[in-house]
C-alpha positions as CSV (number, residue, x, y, z in Angstrom):
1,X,0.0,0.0,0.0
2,X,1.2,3.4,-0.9
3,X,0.5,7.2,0.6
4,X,-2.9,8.8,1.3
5,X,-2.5,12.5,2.2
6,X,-5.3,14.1,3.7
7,X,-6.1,17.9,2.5
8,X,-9.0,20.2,4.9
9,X,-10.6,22.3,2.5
10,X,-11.4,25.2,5.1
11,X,-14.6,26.5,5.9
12,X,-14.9,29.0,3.6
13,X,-13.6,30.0,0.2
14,X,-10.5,29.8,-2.5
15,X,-9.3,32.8,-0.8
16,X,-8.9,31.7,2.7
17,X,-7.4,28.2,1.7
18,X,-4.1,28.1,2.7
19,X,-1.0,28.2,-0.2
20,X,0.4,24.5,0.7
21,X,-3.2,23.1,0.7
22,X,-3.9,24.2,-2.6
23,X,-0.3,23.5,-4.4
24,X,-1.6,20.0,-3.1
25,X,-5.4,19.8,-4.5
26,X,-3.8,21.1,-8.2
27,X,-0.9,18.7,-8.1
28,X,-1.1,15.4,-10.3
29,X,-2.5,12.6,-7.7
30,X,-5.9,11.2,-7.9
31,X,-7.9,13.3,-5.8
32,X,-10.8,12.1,-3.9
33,X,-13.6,14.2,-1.6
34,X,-15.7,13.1,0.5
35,X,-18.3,15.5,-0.7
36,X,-18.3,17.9,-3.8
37,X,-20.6,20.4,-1.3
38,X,-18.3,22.8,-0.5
39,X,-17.9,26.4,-1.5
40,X,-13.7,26.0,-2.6
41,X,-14.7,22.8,-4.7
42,X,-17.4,25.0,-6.7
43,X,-14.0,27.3,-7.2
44,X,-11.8,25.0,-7.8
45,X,-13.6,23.3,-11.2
46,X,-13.7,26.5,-12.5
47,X,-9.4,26.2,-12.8
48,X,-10.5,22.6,-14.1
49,X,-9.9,20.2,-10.4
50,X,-10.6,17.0,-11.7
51,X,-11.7,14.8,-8.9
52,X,-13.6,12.0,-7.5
53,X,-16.5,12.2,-4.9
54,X,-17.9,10.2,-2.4
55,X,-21.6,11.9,-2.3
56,X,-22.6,8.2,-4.2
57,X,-21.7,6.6,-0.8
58,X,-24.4,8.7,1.0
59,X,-26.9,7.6,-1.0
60,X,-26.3,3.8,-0.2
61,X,-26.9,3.7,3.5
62,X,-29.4,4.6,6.3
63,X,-26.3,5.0,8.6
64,X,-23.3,8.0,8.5
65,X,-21.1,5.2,10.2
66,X,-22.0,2.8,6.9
67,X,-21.1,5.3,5.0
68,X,-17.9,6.5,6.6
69,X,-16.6,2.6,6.7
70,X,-17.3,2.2,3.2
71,X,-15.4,5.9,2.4
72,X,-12.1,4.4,3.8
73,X,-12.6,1.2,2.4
74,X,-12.4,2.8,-1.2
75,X,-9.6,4.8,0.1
76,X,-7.5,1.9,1.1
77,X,-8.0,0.1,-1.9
78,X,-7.2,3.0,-4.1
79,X,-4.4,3.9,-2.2
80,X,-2.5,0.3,-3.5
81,X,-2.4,1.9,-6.7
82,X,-0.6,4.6,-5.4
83,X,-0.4,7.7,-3.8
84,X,-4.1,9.6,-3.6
85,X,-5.2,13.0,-2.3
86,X,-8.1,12.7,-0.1
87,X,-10.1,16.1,0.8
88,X,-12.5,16.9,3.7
89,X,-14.3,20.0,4.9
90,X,-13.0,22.5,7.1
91,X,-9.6,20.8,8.5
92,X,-8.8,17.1,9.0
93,X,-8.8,16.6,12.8
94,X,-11.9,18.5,13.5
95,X,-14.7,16.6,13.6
96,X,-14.4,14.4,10.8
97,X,-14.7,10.9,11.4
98,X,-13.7,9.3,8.0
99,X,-9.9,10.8,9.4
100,X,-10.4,9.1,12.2
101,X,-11.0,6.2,10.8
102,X,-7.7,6.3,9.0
103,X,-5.7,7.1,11.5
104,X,-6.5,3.8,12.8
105,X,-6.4,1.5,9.8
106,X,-2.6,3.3,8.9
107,X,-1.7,1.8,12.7
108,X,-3.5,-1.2,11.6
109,X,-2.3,-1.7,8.1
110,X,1.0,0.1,8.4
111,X,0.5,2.6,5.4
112,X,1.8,5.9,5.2
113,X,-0.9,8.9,6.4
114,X,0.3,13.0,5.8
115,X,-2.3,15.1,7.0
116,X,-2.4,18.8,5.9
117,X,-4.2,21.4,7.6
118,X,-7.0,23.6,6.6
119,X,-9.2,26.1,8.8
120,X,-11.6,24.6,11.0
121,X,-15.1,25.9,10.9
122,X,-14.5,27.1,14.6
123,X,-12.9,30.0,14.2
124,X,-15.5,31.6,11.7
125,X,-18.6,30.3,13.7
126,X,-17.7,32.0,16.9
127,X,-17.1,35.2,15.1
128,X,-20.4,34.8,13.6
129,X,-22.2,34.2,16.7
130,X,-20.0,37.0,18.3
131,X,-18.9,34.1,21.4
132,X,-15.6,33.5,23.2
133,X,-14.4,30.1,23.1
134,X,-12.6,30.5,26.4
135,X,-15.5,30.6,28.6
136,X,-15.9,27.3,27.9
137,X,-17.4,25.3,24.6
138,X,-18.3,21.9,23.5
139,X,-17.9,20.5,20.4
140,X,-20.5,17.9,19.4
141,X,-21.4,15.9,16.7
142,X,-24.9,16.3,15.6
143,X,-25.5,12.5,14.2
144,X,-24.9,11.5,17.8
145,X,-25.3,13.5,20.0
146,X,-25.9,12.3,23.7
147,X,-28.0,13.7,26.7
148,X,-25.2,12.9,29.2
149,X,-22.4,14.8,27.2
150,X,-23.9,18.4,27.2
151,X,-23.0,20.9,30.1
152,X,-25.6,23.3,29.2
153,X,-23.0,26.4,31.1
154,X,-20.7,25.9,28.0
155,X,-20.7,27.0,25.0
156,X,-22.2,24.1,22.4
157,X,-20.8,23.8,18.8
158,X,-23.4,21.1,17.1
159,X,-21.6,20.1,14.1
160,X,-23.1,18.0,10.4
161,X,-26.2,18.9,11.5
162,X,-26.9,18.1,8.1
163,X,-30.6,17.9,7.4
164,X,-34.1,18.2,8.8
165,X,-34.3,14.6,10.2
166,X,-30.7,15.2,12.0
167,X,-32.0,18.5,12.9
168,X,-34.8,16.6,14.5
169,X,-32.6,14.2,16.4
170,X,-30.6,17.1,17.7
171,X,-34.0,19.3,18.6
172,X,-35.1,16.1,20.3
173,X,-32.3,15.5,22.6
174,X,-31.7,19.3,23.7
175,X,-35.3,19.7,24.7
176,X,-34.9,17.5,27.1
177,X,-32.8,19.6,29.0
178,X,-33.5,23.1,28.0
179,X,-36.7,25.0,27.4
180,X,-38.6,24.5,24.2
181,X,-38.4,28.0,23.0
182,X,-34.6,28.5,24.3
183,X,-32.6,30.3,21.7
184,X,-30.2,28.8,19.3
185,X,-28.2,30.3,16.6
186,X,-28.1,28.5,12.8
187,X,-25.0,28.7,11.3
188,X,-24.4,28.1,7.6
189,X,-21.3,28.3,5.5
190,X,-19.8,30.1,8.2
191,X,-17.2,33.0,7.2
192,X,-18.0,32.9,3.9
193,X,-19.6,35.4,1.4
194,X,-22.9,32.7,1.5
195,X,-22.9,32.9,5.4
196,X,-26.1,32.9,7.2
197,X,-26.5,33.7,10.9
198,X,-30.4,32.9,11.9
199,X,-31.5,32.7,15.7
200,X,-34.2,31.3,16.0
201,X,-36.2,28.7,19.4
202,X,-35.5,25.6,20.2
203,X,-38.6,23.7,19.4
204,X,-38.4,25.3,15.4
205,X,-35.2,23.9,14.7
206,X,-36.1,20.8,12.5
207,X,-38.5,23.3,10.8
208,X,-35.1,25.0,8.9
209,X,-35.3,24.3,4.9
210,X,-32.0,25.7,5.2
211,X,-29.6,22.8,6.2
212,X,-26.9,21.3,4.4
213,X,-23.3,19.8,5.2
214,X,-22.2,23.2,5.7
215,X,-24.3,23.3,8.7
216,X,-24.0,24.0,12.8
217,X,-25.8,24.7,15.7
218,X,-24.9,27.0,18.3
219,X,-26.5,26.8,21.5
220,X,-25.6,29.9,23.9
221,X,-24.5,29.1,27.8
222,X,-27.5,28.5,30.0
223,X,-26.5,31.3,32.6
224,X,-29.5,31.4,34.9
225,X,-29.9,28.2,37.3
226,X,-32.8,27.9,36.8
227,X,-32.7,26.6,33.3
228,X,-30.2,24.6,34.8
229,X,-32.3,22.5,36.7
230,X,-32.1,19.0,35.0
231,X,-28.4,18.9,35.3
232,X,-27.2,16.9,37.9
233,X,-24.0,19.4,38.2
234,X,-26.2,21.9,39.2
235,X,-28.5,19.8,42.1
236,X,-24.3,19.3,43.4
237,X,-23.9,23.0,43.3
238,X,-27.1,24.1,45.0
239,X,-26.6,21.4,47.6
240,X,-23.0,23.0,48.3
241,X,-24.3,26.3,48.4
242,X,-26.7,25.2,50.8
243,X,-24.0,23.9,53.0
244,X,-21.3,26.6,52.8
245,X,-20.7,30.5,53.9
246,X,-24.0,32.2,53.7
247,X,-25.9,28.8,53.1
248,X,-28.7,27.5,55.1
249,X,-28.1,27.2,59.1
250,X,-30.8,23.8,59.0
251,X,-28.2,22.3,56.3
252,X,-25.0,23.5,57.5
253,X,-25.7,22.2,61.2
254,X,-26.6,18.6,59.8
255,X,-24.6,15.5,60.2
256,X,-25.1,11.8,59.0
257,X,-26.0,11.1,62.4
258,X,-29.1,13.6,62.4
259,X,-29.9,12.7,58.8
260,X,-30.4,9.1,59.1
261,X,-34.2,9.7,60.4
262,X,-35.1,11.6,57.0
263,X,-33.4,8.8,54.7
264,X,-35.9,6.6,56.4
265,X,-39.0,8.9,56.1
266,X,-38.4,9.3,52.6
267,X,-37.7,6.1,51.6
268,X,-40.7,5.2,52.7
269,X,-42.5,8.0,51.0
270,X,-41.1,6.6,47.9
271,X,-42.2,3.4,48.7
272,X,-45.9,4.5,49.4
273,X,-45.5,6.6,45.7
274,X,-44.6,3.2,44.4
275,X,-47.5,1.6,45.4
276,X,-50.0,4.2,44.5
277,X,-48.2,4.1,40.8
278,X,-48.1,7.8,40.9
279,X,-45.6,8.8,38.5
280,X,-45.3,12.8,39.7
281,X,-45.5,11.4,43.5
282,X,-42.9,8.8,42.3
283,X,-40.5,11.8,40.5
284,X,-40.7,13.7,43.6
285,X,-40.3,11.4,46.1
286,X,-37.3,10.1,44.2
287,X,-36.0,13.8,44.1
288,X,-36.2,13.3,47.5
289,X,-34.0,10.3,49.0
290,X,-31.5,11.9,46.1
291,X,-31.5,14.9,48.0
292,X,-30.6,12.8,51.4
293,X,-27.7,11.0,49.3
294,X,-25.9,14.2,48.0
295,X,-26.6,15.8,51.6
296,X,-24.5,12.9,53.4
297,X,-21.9,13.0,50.5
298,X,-21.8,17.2,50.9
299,X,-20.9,16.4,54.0
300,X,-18.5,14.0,53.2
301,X,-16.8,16.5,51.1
302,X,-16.7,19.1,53.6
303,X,-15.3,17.0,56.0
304,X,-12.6,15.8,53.4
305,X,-13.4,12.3,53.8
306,X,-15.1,11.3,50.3
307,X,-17.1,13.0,47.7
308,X,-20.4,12.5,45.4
309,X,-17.9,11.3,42.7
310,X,-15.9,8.3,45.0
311,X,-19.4,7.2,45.8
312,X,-20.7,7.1,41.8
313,X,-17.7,5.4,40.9
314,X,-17.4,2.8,43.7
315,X,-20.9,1.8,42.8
316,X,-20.1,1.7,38.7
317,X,-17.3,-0.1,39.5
318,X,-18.9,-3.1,41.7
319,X,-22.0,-2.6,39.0
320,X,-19.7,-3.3,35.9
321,X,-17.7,-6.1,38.3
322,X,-20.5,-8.2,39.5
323,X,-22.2,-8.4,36.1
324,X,-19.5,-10.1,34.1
325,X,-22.6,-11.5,31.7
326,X,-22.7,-7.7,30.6
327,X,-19.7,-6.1,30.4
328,X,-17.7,-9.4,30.8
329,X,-17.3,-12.5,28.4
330,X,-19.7,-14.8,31.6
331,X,-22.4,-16.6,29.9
332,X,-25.8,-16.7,32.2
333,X,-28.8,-18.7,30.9
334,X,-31.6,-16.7,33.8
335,X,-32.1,-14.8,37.1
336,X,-31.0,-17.5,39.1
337,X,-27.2,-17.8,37.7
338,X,-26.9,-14.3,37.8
339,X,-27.8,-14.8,41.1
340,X,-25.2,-17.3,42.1
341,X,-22.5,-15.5,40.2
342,X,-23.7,-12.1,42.2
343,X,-22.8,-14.4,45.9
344,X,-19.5,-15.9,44.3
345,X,-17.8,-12.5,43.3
346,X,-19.2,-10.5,46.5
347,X,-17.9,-13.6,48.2
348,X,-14.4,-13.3,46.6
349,X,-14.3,-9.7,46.8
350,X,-14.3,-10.1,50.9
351,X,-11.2,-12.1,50.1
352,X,-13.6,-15.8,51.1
353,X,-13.4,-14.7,54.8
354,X,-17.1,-14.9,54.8
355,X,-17.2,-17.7,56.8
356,X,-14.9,-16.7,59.7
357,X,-17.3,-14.4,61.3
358,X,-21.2,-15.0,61.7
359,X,-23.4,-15.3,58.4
360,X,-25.8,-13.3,59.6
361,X,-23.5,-10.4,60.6
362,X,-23.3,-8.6,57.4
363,X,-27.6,-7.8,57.8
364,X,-27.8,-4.1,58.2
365,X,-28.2,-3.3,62.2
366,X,-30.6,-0.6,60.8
367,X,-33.1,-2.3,59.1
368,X,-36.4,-2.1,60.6
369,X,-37.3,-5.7,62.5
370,X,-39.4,-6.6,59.7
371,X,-37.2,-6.4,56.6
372,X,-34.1,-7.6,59.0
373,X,-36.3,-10.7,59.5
374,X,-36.9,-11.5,56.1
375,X,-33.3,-10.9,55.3
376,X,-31.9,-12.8,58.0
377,X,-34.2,-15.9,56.3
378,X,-32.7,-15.3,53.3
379,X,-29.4,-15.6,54.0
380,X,-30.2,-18.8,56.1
381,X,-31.6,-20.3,53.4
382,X,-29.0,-20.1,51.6
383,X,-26.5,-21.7,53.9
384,X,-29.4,-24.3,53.7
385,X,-31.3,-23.9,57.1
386,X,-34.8,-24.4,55.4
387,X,-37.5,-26.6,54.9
388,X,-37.3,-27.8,51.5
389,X,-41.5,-27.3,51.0
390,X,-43.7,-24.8,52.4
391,X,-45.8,-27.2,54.2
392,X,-43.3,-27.4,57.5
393,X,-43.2,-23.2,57.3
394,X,-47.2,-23.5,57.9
395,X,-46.9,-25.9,60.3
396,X,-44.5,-24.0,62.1
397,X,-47.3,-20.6,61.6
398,X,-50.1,-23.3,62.9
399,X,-47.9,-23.8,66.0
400,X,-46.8,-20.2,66.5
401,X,-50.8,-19.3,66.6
402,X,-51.0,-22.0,69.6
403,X,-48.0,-20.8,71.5
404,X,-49.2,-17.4,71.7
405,X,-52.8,-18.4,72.4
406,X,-51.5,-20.3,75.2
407,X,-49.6,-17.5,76.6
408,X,-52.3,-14.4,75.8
409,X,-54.7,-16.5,78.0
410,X,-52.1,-16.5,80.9
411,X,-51.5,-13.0,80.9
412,X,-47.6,-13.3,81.0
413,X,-46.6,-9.7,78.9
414,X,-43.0,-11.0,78.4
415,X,-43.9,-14.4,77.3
416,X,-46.8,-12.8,75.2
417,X,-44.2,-10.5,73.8
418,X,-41.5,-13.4,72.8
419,X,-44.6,-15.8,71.8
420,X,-46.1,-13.1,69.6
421,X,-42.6,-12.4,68.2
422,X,-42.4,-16.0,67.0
423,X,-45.6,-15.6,65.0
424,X,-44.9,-12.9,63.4
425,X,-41.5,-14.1,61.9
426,X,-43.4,-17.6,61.1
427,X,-45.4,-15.3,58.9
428,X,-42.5,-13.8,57.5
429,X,-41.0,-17.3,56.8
430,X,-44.2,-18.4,55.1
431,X,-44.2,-14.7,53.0
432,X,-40.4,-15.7,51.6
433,X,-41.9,-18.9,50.6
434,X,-43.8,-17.2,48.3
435,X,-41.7,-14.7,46.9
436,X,-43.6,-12.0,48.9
437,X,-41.8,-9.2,50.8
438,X,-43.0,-8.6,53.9
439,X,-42.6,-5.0,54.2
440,X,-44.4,-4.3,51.0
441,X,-46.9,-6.6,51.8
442,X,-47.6,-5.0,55.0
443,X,-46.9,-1.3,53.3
444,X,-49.8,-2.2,51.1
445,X,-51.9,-3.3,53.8
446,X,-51.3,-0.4,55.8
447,X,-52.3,1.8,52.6
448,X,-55.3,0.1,52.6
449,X,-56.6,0.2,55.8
450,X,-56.1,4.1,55.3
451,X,-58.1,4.4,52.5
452,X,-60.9,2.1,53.9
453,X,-61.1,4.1,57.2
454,X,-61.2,7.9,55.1
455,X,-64.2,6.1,53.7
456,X,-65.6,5.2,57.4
457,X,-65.2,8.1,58.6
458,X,-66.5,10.2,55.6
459,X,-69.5,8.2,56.1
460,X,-69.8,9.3,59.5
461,X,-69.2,13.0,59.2
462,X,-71.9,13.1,56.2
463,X,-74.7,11.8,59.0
464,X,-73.8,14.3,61.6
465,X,-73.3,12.1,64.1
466,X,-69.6,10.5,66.2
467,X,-68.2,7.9,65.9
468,X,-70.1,7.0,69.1
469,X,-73.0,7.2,67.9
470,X,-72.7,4.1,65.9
471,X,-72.5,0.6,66.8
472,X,-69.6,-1.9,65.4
473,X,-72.3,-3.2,63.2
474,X,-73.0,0.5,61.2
475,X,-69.2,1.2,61.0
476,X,-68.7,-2.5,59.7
477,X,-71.0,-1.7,57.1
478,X,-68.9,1.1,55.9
479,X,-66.3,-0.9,55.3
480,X,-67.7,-3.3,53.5
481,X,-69.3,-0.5,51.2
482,X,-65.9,0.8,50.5
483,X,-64.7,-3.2,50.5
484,X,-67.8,-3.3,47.8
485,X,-66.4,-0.2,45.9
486,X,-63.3,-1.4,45.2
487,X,-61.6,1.0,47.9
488,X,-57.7,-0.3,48.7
C-alpha cells in the first residue's frame, strides 16, 4: 500500500485556503472528496480540479457510520495503486470521522498517512455568533449527539447537523434539557460570502429548509440556574451552596447522624409513591432520598473524607464487576445464575473470609425488625437452614398461633411479647416462601386500611353524628361499602 495524504478544505472559500493546501489539490495525484458540497470545490472546477466524490456513498446507507466505513474502504483500496489526495471540509482533525478512521487502519495496516491542515469551521462560527471560546465550549457531533455529554454552562458547537431529520434528532435531545423555545443560533457556510446567521427557538429547529453539510448549531451558555435545573452538576452545586458560607443554618448544622431519620422517612415516601403508581409522587419522592444521598456525600466533602464522585464510581465499578454477563465475556442462561455468580464474586471480593465471622453479621443493624427478619431468612436459606417445602413453614405458623394463644390466656406480657414475636417471623417465613416481601406486603396493607377508614369516617361525618353514635355493626357496614367499591 502506498501514501494517502489528507487535505481540509477550510470553511470558507478559495481565498482563505491556505497556499500549501492548494499546491496539493492542483498537483497530479488522484484526488478524492468526500463530498463535492463545498464552497472551494465550486472554485476549484472553474481552474479545471478533476476529482472524484464520495456523495454516491451517502446515497447507499441509512447510517453516517455505513457510510464513513465504506469511504475508507475505497480509500485503502485505491491507495495500492498509489499515492491519492483525499479532501475533507474545514480541517482534517476536527470533527471528521472518515480521518479518524484512518488514522486507525494506517496503525493497523501500516501505510503511510500525511495530513495537511486547513481552517476549522471554529474560528468563523464563533465570530459569527460574536462568542468567546474561552469561557468554555463543546464541540458535538450532531448524528450522535448524547444527553449525558452536554453541560448546558458551555458553550455548544453542534456540528453535520446536516438535514431536517438530524435537525430533528438534535432538537429532540436538547429539549430535554432546556426549554422549548430557548434560543439557538443557525449557522451556515460560516465566514464565507454565502454565510447565514439565523436565531431562531428551540422547538423550530427541525423546521429550517436551510440545512446542508455546511451546517452548525450553536447553542448559547445556560447562565441562569434555573434553566439549569435537570443537570445533575447543578443539584451538586445548590446542595454545596446550601451547606457553605451564607448557606442555610438547617443544612449546614446537619450531620449523618441527624440525617439518618429523613433517609428513612423518605424512603418510605417513595415506597408509598410506588405503590399508589403515581408517577409525579414517584418523580418527587425520588427527588427526594436523592437529596438525602448528595446531603450525606456534601458532607463527606466538607469534612474531606469522600465526595459524590468516589461514591458514583465505587458503585459503577462493583456494577460493571459483579455483572460479568454484561460487560464481561460470563455466559448466564436466567435470574438465578446471575444470582449465584452475584454471591461468588461478593464472596471473593471479601477475600472468602465470609465464613470466619457469623453469616448473619453482614444484615444491616438498621433495618427495621421486619425487613431484617426477612433478610436474615434469606441468608439462612442459603446456607441451607430451610425446609425444603412450604408445608413445614405452615406448620410452624399453625404452631406459632398455639403458643401465643397459650400465653395471651395467661397473661404473662413477656412471654406474650416473645410468643407473639415468634408468630410474626413464622409469617415472614411463610411470606419468603412465596416470593412476597414482607414489608411491601404489609406497606400495602397499611395503605389500605387508610383508605378504607377515610371512607368510614367520611360516612360518619356526612350523618352528623360520632363515631359513638354508631355501633360496630354500622361502622362495619362502611367498610364493606368501601370493601364493595373497590376502595384499597
Amino acid at each position: 500500500m502506498n501514501k494517502i495524504m489528507v487535505a481540509g478544505l477550510g470553511a470558507g472559500e478559495l481565498d482563505q485556503l491556505p497556499l500549501g493546501v492548494y499546491k496539493q489539490l492542483k498537483g497530479e495525484r488522484t484526488t478524492f472528496l468526500r463530498t463535492e458540497h463545498h464552497p472551494v470545490v465550486s472554485e476549484l472546477k472553474e481552474e479545471g480540479f478533476v476529482y472524484q466524490s464520495f456523495d454516491y456513498i451517502y446515497e447507499k446507507h441509512d447510517s453516517f457510520e455505513k457510510v464513513y466505513i465504506e469511504i475508507v474502504e475505497v480509500l485503502e483500496a485505491e491507495a495500492q495503486k498509489g499515492e491519492i489526495l483525499y479532501g475533507v471540509p474545514g480541517h482534517p482533525l476536527v470533527a471528521e470521522k472518515t480521518v479518524q478512521l484512518l488514522i486507525e487502519a494506517s496503525e493497523r495496516e501500516g501505510f503511510e498517512l500525511e495530513i495537511i491542515g486547513g481552517q476549522s469551521f471554529l474560528d468563523p462560527l464563533f465570530a459569527a455568533v460574536k462568542a468567546d471560546p474561552i469561557e468554555g465550549f463543546q464541540l458535538l457531533d450532531g448524528t450522535d449527539l448524547h444527553l449525558e455529554d452536554i453541560k448546558m454552562d458551555q458553550h455548544l458547537i453542534i456540528g453535520q447537523v446536516y438535514d431536517a431529520f438530524t435537525a430533528s434528532d438534535v432538537k429532540l435531545t436538547l429539549m430535554e434539557l432546556y426549554p422549548y423555545d430557548y434560543s439557538v443560533t443557525i449557522v451556515t457556510a460560516a465566514g464565507t460570502k454565502e454565510e447565514l446567521v439565523k436565531t431562531i427557538p428551540l422547538v423550530e429547529l427541525d423546521r429550517e429548509v436551510q440545512l446542508n453539510n455546511l451546517t452548525s448549531l450553536y447553542v448559547p451558555p445556560a447562565v441562569e440556574m434555573d434553566t439549569r435545573y435537570k443537570q445533575f452538576s447543578t443539584f451538586r452545586q445548590i446542595i454545596a451552596r446550601l451547606r457553605g458560607p451564607g448557606g442555610c443554618p438547617w443544612d449546614i448544622e446537619q450531620t449523618h447522624h441527624s440525617l439518618k431519620k429523613y433517609l428513612i422517612e423518605e424512603t418510605y415516601e417513595l415506597l408509598e409513591a410506588i405503590e399508589e403508581e403515581d408517577i409525579d409522587h414517584m418523580i418527587e419522592e425520588l427527588g427526594d432520598v436523592l437529596l438525602q444521598i448528595m446531603l450525606h456525600a456534601q458532607i463527606g466533602e466538607d469534612e474531606g473524607m469522600f465526595t459524590i464522585n468516589e461514591v458514583i464510581g465505587t458503585v459503577s465499578e462493583k456494577m460493571v464487576r459483579r455483572h460479568p454477563h454484561v460487560f464481561g465475556d460470563i455466559s448466564v442462561e436466567n435470574t438465578d445464575d446471575v444470582k449465584a455468580n452475584w454471591e461468588t464474586i461478593k464472596k471473593a471480593e471479601k477475600g472468602g473470609t465470609e465464613t470466619e465471622k457469623p453469616l448473619l453479621s453482614d444484615i444491616a443493624k438498621g433495618y427495621p425488625s421486619l425487613m431484617k427478619a426477612y433478610e436474615y431468612q434469606k441468608k439462612a436459606a442459603k446456607a441451607g437452614f430451610d425446609w425444603e417445602l412450604s408445608d413445614g413453614a405452615w406448620e410452624k405458623v399453625y404452631e406459632e398461633i398455639e403458643e401465643f394463644r397459650d400465653e395471651a390466656a395467661k397473661g404473662d406480657k413477656h412471654a406474650q411479647i416473645s410468643e407473639f414475636g415468634d408468630l410474626l417471623f413464622s409469617l415472614i417465613n411463610i411470606a419468603r416462601f412465596y416470593k412476597i416481601h414482607p414489608e411491601e406486603a404489609l406497606a400495602k396493607a397499611n395503605t389500605k386500611f387508610f383508605n378504607r377508614f377515610a371512607y368510614v369516617e367520611q360516612k360518619v361525618k356526612e350523618s352528623g353524628k360520632d363515631f359513638a353514635d354508631f355501633s360496630l355493626d354500622d361502622l362495619d357496614g362502611f367498610w364493606n361499602e368501601a370493601k364493595e367499591r373497590g376502595i384499597s
